[in-house]
C-alpha positions as CSV (number, residue, x, y, z in Angstrom):
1,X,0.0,0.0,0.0
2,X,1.7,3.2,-1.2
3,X,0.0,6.2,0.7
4,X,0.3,9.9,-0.3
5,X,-0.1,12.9,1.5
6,X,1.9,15.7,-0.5
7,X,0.5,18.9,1.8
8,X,-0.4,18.7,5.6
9,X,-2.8,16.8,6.5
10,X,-5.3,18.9,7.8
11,X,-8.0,16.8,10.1
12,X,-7.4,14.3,12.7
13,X,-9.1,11.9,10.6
14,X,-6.7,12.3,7.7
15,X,-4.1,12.0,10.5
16,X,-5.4,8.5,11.4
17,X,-6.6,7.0,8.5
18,X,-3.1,8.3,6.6
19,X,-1.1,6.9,10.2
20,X,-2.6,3.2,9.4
21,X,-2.2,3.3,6.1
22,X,1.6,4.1,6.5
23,X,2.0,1.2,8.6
24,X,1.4,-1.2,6.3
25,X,3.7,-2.0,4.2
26,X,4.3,-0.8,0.5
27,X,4.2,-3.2,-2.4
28,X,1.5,-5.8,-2.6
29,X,2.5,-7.8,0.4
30,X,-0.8,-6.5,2.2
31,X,-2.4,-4.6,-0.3
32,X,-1.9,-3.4,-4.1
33,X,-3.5,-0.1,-3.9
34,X,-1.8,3.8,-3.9
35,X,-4.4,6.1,-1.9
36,X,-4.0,9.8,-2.5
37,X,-4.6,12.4,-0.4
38,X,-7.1,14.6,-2.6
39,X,-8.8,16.5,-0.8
40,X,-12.2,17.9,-2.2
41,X,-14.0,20.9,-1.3
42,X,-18.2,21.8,-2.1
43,X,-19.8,25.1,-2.0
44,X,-19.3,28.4,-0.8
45,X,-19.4,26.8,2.9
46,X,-16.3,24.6,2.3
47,X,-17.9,21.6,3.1
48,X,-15.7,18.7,2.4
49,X,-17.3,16.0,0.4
50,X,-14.2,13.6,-0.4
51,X,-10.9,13.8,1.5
52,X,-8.8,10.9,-0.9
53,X,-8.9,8.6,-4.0
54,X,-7.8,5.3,-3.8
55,X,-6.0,3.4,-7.2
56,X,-6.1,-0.4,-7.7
57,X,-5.2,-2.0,-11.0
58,X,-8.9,-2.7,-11.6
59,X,-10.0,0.5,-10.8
60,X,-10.4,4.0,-8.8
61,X,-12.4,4.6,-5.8
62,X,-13.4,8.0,-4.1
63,X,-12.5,8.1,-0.3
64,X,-14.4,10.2,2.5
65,X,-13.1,9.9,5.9
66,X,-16.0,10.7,8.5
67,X,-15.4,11.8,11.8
68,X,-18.3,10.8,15.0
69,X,-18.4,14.0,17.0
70,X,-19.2,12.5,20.8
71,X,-20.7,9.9,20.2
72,X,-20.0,6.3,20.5
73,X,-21.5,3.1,19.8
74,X,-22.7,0.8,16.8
75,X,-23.5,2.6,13.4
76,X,-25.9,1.3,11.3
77,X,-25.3,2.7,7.9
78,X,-28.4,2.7,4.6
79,X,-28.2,3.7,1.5
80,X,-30.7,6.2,1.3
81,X,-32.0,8.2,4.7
82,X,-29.7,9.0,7.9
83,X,-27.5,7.0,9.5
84,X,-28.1,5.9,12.8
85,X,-25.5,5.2,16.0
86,X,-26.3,2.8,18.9
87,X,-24.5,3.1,22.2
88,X,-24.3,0.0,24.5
89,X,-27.5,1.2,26.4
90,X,-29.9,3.1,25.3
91,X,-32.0,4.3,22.0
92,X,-30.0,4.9,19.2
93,X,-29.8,8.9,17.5
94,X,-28.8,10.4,14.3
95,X,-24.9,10.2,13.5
96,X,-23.3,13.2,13.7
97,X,-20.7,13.4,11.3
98,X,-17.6,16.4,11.1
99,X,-18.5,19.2,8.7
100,X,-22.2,18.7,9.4
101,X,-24.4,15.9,8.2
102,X,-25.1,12.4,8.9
103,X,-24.9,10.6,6.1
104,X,-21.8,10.9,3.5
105,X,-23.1,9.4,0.6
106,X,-24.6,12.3,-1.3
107,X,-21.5,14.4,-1.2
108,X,-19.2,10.9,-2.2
109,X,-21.6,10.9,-5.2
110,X,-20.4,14.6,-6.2
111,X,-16.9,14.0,-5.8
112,X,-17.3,10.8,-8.2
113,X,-18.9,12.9,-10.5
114,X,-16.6,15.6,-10.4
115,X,-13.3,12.9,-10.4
116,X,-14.7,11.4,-13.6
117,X,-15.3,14.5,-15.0
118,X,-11.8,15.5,-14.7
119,X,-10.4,12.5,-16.1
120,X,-12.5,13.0,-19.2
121,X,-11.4,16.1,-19.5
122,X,-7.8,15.0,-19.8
123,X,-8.7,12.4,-21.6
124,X,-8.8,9.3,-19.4
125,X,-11.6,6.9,-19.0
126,X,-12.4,6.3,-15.4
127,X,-14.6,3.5,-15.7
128,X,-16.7,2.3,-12.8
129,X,-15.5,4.6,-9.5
130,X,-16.3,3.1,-6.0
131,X,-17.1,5.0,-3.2
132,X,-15.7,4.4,0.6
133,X,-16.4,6.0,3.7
134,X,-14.0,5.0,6.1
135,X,-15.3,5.9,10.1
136,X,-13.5,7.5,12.3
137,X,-13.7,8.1,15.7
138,X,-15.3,5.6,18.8
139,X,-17.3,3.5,17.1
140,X,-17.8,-0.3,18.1
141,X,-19.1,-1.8,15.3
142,X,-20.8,-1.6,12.0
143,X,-24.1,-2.7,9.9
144,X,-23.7,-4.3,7.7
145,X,-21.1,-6.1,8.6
146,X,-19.2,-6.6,5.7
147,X,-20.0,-2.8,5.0
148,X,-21.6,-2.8,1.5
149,X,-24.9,-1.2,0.8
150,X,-25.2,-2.3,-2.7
151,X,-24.2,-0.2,-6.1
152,X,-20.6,1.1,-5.4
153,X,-21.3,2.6,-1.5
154,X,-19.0,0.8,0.4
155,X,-18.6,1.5,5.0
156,X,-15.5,0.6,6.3
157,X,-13.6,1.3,10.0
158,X,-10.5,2.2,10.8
159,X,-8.9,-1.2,11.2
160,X,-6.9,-2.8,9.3
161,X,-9.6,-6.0,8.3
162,X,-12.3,-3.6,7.8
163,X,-10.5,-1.1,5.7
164,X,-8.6,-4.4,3.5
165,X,-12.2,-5.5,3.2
166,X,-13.6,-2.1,1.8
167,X,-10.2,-2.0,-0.7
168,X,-11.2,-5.5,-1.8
169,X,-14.8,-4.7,-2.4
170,X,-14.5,-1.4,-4.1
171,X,-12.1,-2.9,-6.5
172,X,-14.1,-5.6,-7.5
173,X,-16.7,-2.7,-7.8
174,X,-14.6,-0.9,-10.0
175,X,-13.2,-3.5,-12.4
176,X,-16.9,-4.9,-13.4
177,X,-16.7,-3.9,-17.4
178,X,-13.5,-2.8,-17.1
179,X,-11.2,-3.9,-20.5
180,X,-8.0,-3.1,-18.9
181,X,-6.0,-2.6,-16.1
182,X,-4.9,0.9,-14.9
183,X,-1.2,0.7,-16.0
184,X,1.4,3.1,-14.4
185,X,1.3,5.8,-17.0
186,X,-2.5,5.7,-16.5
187,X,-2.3,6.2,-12.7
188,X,0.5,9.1,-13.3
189,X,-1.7,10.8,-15.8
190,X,-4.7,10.8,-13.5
191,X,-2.9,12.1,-10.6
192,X,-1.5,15.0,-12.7
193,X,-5.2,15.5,-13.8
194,X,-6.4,15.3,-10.1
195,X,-3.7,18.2,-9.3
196,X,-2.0,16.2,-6.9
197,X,0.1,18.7,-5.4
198,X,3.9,17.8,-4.6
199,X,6.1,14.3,-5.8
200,X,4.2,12.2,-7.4
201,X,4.9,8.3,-7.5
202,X,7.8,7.1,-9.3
203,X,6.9,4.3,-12.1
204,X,9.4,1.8,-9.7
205,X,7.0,2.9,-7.0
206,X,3.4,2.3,-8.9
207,X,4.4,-0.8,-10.4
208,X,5.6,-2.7,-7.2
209,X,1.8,-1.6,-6.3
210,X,0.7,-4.7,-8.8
211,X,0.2,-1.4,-11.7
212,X,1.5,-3.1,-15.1
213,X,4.3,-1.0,-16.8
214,X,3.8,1.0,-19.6
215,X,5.2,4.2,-21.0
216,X,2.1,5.1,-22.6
217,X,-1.4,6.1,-21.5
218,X,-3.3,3.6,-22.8
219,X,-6.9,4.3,-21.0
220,X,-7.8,6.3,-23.9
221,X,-11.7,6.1,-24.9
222,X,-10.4,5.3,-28.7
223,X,-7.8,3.0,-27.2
224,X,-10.8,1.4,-24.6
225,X,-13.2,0.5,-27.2
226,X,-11.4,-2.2,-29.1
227,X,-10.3,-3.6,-25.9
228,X,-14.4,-3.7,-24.7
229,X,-15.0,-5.3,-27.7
230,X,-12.8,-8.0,-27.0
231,X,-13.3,-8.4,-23.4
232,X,-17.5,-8.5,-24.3
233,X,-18.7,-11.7,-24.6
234,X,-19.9,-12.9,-28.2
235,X,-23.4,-12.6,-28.9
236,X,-25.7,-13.9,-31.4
237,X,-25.3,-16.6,-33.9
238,X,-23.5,-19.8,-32.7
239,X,-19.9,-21.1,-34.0
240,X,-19.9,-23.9,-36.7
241,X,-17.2,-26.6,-35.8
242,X,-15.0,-27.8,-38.9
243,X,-16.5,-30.6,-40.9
244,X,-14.3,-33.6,-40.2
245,X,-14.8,-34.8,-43.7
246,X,-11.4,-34.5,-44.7
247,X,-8.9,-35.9,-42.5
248,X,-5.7,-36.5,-42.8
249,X,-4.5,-39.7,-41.2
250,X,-3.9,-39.8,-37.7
251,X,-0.2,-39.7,-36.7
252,X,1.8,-43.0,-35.2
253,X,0.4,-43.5,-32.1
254,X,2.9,-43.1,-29.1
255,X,2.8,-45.2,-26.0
256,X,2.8,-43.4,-22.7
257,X,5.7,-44.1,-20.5
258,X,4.1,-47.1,-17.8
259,X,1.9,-48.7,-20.2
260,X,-1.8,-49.4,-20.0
261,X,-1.2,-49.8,-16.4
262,X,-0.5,-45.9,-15.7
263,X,-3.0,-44.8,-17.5
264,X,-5.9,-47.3,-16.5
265,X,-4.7,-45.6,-13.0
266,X,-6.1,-42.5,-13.8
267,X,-2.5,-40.9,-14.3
268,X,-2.9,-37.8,-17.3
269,X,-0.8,-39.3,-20.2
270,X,2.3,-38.1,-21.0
271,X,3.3,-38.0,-24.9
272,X,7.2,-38.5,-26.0
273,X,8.7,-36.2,-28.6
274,X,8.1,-37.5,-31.7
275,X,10.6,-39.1,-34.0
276,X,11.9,-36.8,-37.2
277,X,10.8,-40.0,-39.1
278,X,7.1,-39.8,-37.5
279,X,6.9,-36.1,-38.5
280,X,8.1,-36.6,-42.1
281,X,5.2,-39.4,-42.8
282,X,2.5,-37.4,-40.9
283,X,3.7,-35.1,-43.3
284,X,3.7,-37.0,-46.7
285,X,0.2,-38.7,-45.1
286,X,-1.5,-35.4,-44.9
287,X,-0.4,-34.2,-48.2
288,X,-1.3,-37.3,-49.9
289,X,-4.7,-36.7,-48.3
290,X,-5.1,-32.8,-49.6
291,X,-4.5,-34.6,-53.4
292,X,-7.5,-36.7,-52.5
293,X,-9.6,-34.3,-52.1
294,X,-8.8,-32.4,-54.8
295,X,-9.6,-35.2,-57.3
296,X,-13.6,-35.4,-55.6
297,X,-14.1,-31.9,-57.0
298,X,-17.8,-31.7,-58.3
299,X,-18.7,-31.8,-62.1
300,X,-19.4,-28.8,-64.0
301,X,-22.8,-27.6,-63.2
302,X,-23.4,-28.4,-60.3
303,X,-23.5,-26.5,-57.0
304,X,-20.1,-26.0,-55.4
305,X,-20.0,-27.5,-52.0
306,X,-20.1,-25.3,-49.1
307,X,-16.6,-25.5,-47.5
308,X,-15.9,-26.1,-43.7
309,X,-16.2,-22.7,-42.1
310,X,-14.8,-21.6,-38.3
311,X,-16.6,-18.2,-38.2
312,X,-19.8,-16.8,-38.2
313,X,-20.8,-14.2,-41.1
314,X,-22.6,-11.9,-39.9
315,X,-24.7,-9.2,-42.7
316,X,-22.7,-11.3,-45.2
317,X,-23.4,-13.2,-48.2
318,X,-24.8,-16.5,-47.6
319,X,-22.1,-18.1,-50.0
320,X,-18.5,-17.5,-50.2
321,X,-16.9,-15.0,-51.8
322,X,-14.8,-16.7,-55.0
323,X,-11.6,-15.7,-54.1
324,X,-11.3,-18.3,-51.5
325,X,-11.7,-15.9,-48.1
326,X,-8.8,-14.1,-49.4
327,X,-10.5,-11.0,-50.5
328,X,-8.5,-7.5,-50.9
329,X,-5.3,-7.0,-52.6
330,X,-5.8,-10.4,-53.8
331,X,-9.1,-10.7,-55.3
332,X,-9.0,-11.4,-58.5
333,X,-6.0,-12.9,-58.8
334,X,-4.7,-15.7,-61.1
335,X,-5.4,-18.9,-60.2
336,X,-2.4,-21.1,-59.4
337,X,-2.8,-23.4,-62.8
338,X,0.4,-25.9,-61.6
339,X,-0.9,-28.8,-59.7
340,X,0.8,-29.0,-56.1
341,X,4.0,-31.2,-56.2
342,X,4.6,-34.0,-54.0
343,X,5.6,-33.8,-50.5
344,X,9.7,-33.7,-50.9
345,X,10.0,-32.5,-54.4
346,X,12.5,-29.4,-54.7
347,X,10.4,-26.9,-56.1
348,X,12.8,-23.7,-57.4
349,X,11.7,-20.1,-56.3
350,X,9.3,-18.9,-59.1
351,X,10.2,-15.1,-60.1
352,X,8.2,-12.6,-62.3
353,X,10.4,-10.6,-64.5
354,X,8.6,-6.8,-65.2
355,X,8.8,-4.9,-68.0
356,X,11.5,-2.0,-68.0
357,X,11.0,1.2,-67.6
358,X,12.4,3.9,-69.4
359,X,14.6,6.1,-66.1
360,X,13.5,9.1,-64.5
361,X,15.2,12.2,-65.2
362,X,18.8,12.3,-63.1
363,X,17.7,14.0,-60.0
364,X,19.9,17.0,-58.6
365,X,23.1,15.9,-56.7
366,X,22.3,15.2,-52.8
367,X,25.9,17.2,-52.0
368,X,24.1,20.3,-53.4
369,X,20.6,20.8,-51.8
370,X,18.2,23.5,-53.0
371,X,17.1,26.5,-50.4
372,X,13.4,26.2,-49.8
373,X,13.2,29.5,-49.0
374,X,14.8,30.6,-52.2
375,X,13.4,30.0,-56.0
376,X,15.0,28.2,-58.9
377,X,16.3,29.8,-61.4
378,X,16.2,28.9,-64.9
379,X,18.6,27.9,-66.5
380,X,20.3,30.3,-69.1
381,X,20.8,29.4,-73.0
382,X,24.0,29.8,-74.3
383,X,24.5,33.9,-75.4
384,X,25.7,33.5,-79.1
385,X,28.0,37.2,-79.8
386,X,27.6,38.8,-83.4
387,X,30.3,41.0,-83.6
388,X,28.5,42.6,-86.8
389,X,25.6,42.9,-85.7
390,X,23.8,40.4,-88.3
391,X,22.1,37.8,-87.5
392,X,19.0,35.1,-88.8
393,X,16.0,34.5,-86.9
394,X,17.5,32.1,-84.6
395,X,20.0,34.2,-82.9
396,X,17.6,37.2,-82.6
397,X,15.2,35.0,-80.6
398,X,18.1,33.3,-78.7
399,X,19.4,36.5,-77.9
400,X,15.5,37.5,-76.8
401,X,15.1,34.4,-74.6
402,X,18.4,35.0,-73.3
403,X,17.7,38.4,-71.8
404,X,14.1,37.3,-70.6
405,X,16.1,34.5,-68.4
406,X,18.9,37.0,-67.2
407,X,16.3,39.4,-65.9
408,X,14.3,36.6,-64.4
409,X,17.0,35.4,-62.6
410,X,18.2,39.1,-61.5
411,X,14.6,39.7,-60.5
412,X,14.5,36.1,-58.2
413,X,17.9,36.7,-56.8
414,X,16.3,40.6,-55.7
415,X,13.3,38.8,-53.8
416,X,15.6,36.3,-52.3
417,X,17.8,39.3,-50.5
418,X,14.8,41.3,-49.8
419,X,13.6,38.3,-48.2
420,X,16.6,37.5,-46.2
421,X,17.0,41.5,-45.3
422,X,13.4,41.2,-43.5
423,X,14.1,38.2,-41.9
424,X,17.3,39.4,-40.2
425,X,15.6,42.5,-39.4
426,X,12.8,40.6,-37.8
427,X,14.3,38.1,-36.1
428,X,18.0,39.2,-35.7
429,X,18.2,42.7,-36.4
430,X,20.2,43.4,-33.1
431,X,23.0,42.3,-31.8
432,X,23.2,40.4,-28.3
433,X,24.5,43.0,-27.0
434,X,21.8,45.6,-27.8
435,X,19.7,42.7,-26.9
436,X,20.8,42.0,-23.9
437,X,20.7,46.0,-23.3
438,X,17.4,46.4,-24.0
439,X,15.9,43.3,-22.6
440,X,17.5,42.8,-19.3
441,X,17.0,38.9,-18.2
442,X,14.2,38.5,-15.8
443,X,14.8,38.2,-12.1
444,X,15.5,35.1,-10.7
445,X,12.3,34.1,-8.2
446,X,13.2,34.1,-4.8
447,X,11.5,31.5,-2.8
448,X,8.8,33.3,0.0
449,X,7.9,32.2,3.1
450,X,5.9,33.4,7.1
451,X,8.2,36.3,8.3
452,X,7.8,37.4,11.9
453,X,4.2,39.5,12.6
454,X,2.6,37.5,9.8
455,X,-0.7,36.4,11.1
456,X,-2.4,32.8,9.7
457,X,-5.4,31.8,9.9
458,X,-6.5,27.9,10.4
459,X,-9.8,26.6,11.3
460,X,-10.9,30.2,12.3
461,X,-8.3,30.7,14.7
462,X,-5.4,33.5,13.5
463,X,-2.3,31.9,14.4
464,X,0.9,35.0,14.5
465,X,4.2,34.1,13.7
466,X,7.1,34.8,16.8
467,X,10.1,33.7,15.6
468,X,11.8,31.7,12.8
469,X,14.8,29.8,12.3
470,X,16.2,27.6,9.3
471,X,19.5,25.1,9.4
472,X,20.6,23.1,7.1
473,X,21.5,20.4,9.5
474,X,20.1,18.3,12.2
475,X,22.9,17.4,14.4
476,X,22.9,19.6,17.4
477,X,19.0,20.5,17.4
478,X,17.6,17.7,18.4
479,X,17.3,15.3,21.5
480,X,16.9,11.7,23.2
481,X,17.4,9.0,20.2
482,X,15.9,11.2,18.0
483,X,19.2,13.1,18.2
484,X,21.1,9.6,17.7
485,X,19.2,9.3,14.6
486,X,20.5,11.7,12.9
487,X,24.4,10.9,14.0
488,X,23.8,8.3,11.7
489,X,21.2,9.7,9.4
490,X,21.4,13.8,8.7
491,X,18.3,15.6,7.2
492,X,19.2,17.9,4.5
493,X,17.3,20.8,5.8
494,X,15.1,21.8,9.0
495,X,12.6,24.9,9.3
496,X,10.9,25.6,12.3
497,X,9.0,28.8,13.5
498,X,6.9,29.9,16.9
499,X,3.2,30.3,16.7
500,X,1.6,32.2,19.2
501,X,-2.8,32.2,19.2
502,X,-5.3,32.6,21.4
503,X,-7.8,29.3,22.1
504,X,-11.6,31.0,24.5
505,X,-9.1,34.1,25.1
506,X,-6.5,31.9,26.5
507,X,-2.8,32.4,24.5
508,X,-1.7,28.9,23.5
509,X,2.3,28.2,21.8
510,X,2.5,26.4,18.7
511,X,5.7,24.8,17.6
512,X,6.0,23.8,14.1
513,X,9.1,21.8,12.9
514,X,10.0,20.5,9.1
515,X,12.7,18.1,8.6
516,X,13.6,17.5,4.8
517,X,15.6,13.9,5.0
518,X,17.5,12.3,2.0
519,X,14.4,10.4,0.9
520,X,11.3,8.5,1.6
521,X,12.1,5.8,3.6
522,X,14.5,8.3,6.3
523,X,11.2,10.2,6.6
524,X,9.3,7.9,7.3
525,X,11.6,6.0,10.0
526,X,12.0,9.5,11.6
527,X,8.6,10.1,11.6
528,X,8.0,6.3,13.5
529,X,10.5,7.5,16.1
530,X,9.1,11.0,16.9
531,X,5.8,9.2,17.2
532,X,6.5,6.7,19.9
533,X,6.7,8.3,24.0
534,X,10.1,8.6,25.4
535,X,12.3,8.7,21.9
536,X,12.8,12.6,22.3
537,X,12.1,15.0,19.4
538,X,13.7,17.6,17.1
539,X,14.3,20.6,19.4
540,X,11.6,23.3,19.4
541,X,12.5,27.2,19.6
542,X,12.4,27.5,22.6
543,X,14.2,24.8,24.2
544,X,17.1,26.4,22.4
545,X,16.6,29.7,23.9
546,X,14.2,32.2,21.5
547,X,12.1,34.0,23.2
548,X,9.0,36.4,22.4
549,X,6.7,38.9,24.4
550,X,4.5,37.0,26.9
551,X,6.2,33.0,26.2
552,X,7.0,30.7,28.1
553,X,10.1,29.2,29.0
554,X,9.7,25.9,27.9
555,X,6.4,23.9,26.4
556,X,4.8,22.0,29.3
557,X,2.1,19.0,28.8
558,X,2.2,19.7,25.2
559,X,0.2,18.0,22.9
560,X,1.7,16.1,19.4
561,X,0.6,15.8,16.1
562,X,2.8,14.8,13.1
563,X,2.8,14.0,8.9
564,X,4.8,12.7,6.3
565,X,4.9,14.2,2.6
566,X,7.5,12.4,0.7
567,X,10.9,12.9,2.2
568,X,9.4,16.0,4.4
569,X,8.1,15.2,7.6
570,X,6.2,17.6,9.7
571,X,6.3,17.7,13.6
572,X,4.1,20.1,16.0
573,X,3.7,20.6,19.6
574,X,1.5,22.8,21.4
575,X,0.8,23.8,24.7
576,X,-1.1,26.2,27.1
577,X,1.3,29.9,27.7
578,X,0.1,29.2,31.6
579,X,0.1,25.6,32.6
580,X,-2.8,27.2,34.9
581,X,-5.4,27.7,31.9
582,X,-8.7,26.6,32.3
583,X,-8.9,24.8,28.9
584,X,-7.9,20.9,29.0
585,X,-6.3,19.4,26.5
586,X,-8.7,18.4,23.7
587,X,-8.3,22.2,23.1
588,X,-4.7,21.9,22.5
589,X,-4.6,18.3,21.0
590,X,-7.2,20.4,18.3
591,X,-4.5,23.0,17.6
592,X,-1.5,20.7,17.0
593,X,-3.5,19.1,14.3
594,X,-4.3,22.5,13.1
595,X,-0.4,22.8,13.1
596,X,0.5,20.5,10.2
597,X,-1.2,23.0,7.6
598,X,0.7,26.2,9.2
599,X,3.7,27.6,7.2
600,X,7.4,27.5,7.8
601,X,10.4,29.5,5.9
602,X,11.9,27.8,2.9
603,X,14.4,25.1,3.2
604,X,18.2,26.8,2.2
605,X,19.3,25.8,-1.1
606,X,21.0,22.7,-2.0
């Protein structure tokens, strides 16, 4: 299972659906599938209606991850109406879902709609798409069990049987009518249409996933239709099986090694290699046999007999063409008026000798091409000089058609450097040097990040930056093993910045760390470390010293929330200013998470 989350995750259910999945392993040894983290938004209230989309070779499924909001117990989900959760004891009540609702399945229906749309639009054909709700949050158990409600809606929970179950079913959703697998150019291309932001998956990646190779797209709807065609099942008509009329004489029989014993047994018979003398009479057998036939042709007058045919014609003739099926090119053609020879007899290569032809006129030599851009001139007759001035006929008119072709050719060579003057004035009428003076080279872009005072805004709360602070090292700013991971193992950038906000009028202190390691696999092994108690951390701001107006010393009971993007890993910790503050620490817990989307300052170069 290849998960992946190019921005910040932005929800705590994102956060636990994205922390399972990365705990599988890749490849297929649990699962064959590549979920993306797509996020889709509806209307002008925001209202997210699909939060991934999952890729299996048979197919692509839309992914909504609902979070229960206080409330615990067994949900029983339908396909049309409200969904319903149980507790233990007592009545059960409407599902309340994050983001308002308490069913998902009319705004998983939009964001099918709109995923197929955009893969039309780029010229993909999406097939079939499944839809998945995956439940997050304290729920117990689920009905239907198995999680599907018929027609693509598919319920699953966040374990791993449940959610390898919903996979299972949506592709099997998914790849009814399908004519072809999703290859890994196809799965590239639809990402690219999706806008998934950052890396994308390498072809290495996608096609340990179970995703066939191929360099080209190949789900093209003029590329899918042959492919239907052949998958679809043949309808109409019925096959004819060849008449066994003409036979050629079975071939010498081979005894199967242990006799009649072994096979009376029941053992499947095993047939020896034939001898090169056994293959030479079959041979001579069944072209003796192909003579014999030939001599029962019918008399003249009477009807031809249908041959043997393997196909089905369908708004055809009811007889056969007279061509003998060959049809095309090769209607019409002679008929081959020498009887076969006998199997063995050298037959010499037969040639047809064509008539000649007389040659083409000597094209021009190949050392001296002619300018396209420039028009051929004619070529001039020989200028015969009178030196008295007499002449016949002939050399008047040579003389005539002699200065008709000079002024032609003066008059082609003039439009040839008129031509050539415009171009260079168009395209290269200044030098690089006025060019360069005239047109000064753009400026480079400089890469922008949060500077101190700048004030972001999450969730509704408007997080301010403090302070800032970019290295392009690990070693010396972090702590506990986490520090001994990178002696061994040094990222190749870290950015971190000081949030300050204010949570029911109470100031709260957000750290927010980004490590850049070497690649995927460092990133995600840090992130495993950070994520287990007692393994230290990468050093916050102010446990090396920075200070602001009004913060603390240090961050006490903080809360932890963390995300993995490729080879950037994302690490945030927040905590109450005053360990006195009458807010617990849901409150906080809700602002790490909130974390993860806020920025940092560019990684340094390199």
């Amino acid at each position: 299972m290849l998960a992946l989350t190019p921005a910040p995750l932005q929800t705590a259910g994102e956060q636990a659906l994205f922390g399972e999945l990365t705990r599988w392993d890749t490849g297929a040894s649990v699962r064959a599938a590549v979920v993306a983290s797509i996020p889709l938004i509806d209307g002008p209230l925001g209202r997210r209606v699909s939060d991934a989309v999952l890729f299996v070779p048979e197919g692509i499924a839309v992914i909504r991850i609902a979070e229960v909001l206080r409330q615990s117990g067994v949900v029983k989900a339908v396909p049309e109406g409200a969904w319903t959760i149980a507790p233990e004891s007592g009545p059960g009540q409407a599902l309340q879902l994050s983001g308002g609702g308490s069913t998902p399945l009319d705004g998983l229906m939009k964001a099918g709609m709109d995923v197929a749309m955009k893969l039309r639009r780029a010229g993909l054909e999406p097939g079939r798409i499944a839809r998945l709700t995956v439940l997050v949050g304290d729920v117990t158990g689920l009905v239907p069990a198995d999680g599907d409600l018929g027609e693509g809606d598919l319920v699953a929970l966040l374990e791993p049987r449940s959610l390898l179950l919903g996979i299972a079913r949506s592709s099997r959703y998914a790849g009814v009518d399908n004519p072809r697998l999703w290859t890994t150019a196809d799965v590239r291309a639809a990402l690219e249409a999706l806008e998934l932001g950052g890396r994308g998956p390498t072809v290495e990646e996608l096609n340990g996933e179970g995703f066939p190779y191929s360099p080209y797209v190949l789900r093209r709807p003029e590329l899918l239709a042959p492919a239907a065609m052949a998958a679809s099942p043949a309808s109409g008509g019925s096959f004819a099986a060849p008449s066994p009329e003409v036979q050629g004489p079975a071939g010498p029989e081979v005894q199967a090694p242990g006799g009649p014993e072994a096979q009376a047994s029941g053992a499947p018979p095993v047939r020896d290699q034939p001898s090169p003398a056994a293959i030479a009479q079959a041979v001579a057998a069944s072209a003796a046999a192909g003579h014999a036939a030939a001599a029962e042709a019918p008399a003249p007058g009477a009807a031809p007999a249908r041959p043997p045919r393997d196909t089905v014609a369908i708004d055809g003739p009811s007889a056969p063409p007279e061509d003998g099926g060959l049809g095309g090119l090769f209607t019409g053609a002679e008929p081959d008026a020498e009887p076969t020879p006998p199997a063995g007899t050298v037959v010499p290569p037969r040639t047809k000798v064509f008539p000649q032809r007389p040659p083409l006129s000597q094209p021009p030599p190949l050392s001296q091409p002619q300018p396209l851009s420039q028009p051929a001139v004619p070529a001039m007759p020989p200028v015969r000089w009178n030196p008295d001035g007499q002449g016949g006929a002939e050399e008047s008119s040579d003389r005539s058609r002699g200065g008709r072709a000079a002024l032609m050719a003066l008059v082609a060579v003039l439009a040839v450097a008129v031509l050539g003057v415009g171009a260079w004035l168009l395209l290269g009428g200044e030098d690089d040097g006025g060019r360069a003076a005239a047109d000064p080279p753009p400026p480079e872009p400089t890469a922008v990040g949060p500077v101190v005072g700048d004030v972001q805004q999450v969730g509704g709360t408007d997080y301010t930056v403090e302070a800032i602070q970019v290295d392009d090292t690990c070693a010396g700013h972090a702590y506990g093993e986490t520090a001994g991971f990178f002696a061994g193992v040094d990222c190749t950038g870290l950015s971190r910045a000081l949030y300050s906000a204010r949570i029911d009028g109470e100031p709260v202190v957000v750290s927010v760390a980004r490590v850049r390691m070497p690649d995927t696999a460092a990133a995600r092994e840090l992130q495993a470390l950070t994520d287990r108690n007692g393994t230290g951390n990468v050093n916050d701001l102010l446990r090396e010293g920075v200070r602001y107006t009004g913060s603390p010393a240090e961050l006490s009971g903080a809360e932890y929330a963390s995300a993995v993007s490729g080879s950037t890993v994302t690490i945030v910790e927040s905590a109450w200013v005053d360990e006195e503050a009458d807010g617990g620490s849901a409150e906080v817990d809700r602002v790490a998470d909130a974390g993860l989307a806020l920025p940092v300052p560019p990684f340094p170069a390199g």
